[in-house]
C-alpha positions in Angstrom: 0.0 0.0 0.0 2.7 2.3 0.9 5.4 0.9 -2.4 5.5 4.3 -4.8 3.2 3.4 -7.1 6.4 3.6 -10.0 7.3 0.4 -8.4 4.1 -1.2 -7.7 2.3 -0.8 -11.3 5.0 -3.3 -13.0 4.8 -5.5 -10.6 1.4 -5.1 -10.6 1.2 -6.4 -14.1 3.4 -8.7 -14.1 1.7 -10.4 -11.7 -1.7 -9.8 -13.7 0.3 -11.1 -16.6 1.4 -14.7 -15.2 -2.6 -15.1 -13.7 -4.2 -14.9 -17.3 -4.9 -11.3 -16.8 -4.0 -8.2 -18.6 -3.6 -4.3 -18.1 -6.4 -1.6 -19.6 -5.2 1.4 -21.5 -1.1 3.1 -21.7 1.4 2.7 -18.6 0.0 6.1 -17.1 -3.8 4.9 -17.1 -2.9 1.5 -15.3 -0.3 3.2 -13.5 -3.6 5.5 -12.1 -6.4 2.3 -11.6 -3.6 0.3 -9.7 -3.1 3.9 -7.4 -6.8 4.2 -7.5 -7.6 1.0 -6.3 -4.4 -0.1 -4.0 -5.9 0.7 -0.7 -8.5 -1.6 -0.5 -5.8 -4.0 -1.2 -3.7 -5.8 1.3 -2.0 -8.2 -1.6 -1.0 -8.9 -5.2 -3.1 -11.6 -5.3 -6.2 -9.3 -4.1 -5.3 -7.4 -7.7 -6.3 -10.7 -9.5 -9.3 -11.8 -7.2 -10.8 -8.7 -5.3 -10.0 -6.4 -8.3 -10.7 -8.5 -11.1 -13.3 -6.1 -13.1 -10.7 -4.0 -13.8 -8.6 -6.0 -15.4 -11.2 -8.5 -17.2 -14.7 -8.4 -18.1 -15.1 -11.7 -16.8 -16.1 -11.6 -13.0 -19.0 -12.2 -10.4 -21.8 -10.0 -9.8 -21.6 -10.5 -5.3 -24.7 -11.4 -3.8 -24.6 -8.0 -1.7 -24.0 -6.1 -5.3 -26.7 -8.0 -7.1 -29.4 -6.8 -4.5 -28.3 -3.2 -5.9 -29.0 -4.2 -9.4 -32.5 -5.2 -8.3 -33.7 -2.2 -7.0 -37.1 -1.5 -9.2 -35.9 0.5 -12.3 -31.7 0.7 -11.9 -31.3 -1.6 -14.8 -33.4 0.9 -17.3 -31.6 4.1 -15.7 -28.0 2.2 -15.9 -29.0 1.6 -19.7 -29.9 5.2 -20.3 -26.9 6.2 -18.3 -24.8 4.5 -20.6 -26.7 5.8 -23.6 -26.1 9.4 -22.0 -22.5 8.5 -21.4 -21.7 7.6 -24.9 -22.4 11.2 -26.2 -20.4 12.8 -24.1 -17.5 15.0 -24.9 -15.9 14.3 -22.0 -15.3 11.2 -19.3 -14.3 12.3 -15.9 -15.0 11.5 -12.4 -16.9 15.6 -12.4 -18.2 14.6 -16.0 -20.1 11.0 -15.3 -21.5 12.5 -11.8 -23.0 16.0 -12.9 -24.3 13.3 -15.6 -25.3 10.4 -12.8 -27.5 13.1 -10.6 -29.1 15.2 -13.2 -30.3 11.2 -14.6 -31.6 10.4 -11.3 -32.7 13.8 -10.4 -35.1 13.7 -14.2 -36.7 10.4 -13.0 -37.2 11.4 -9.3 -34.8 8.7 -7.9 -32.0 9.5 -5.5 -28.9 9.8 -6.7 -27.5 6.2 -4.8 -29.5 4.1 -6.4 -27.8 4.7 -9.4 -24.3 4.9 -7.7 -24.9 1.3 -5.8 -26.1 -0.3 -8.9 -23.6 1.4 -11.4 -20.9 -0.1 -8.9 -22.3 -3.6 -9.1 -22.8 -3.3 -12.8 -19.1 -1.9 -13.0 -17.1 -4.1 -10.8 -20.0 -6.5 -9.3 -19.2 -5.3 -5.9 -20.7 -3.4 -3.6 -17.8 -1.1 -1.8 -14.8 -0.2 -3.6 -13.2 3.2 -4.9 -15.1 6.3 -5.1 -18.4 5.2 -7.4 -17.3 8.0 -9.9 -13.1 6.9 -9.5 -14.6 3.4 -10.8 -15.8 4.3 -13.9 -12.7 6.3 -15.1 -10.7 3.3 -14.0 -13.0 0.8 -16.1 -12.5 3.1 -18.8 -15.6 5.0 -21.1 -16.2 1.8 -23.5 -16.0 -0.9 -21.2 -18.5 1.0 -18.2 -20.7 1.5 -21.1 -20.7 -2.3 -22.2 -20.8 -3.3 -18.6 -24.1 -0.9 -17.8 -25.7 -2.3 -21.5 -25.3 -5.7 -19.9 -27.1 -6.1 -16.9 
């Protein structure tokens, strides 16, 4: 947690690498999801397991996260979220939240409904990063795929 993140990020995916796994984006993006996502790890091997959805776009939905995609209506406000998403100019953690509230705020929902069931939809987890940290870290095209999905 503490290893300067210029250290950690190769070995990072190296490890990634040699568990049938591989880095998203140039050296500077993964260098920023590892940083992002380091301190709710303890391990390498939580990088492959615990952090899986952002580094593969095969992983499980948790039982806790799954409840949050179940909430009446998140699915159909996670697909025009990704509709809204896919227009934009740009894709930042301010960008995809004024976006994320003024959605929720249009259909009279509050705005965690859609943050809880983005985050399952996104990483199929419940806790994690910051909710708007997670989607620049899955990247625009693959949150977009991943909120078409469920």
């Amino acid at each position: 947690r503490t290893m300067p993140i210029e250290s950690l990020a190769p070995v990072v995916a190296q490890w990634l690498k040699d568990n049938g796994l591989s880095r998203y984006g140039d050296e500077a993006f993964f260098a920023h999801v590892v940083d992002t996502t380091r301190t709710r790890y303890a391990t390498l091997l939580d990088f492959s397991t615990k952090g899986r959805a952002y580094f593969s776009d095969d992983f499980e939905i948790e039982p806790q996260a799954f409840e949050k995609l179940n909430v009446p209506g998140a699915r159909e406000l996670l697909h025009e979220l990704a509709d809204r998403l896919e227009v934009q100019n740009e894709f930042t953690e301010a960008s995809v939240e004024a976006t994320l509230r003024k959605l929720a705020e249009e259909h009279g929902v509050k705005a965690g409904v859609l943050i809880n069931a983005s985050r399952a939809a996104l990483t199929g987890q419940s806790v994690g990063p910051s909710a708007f940290a997670v989607f620049v870290c899955i990247g625009r095209e693959r949150t977009i795929n991943r909120l078409r999905r469920v």
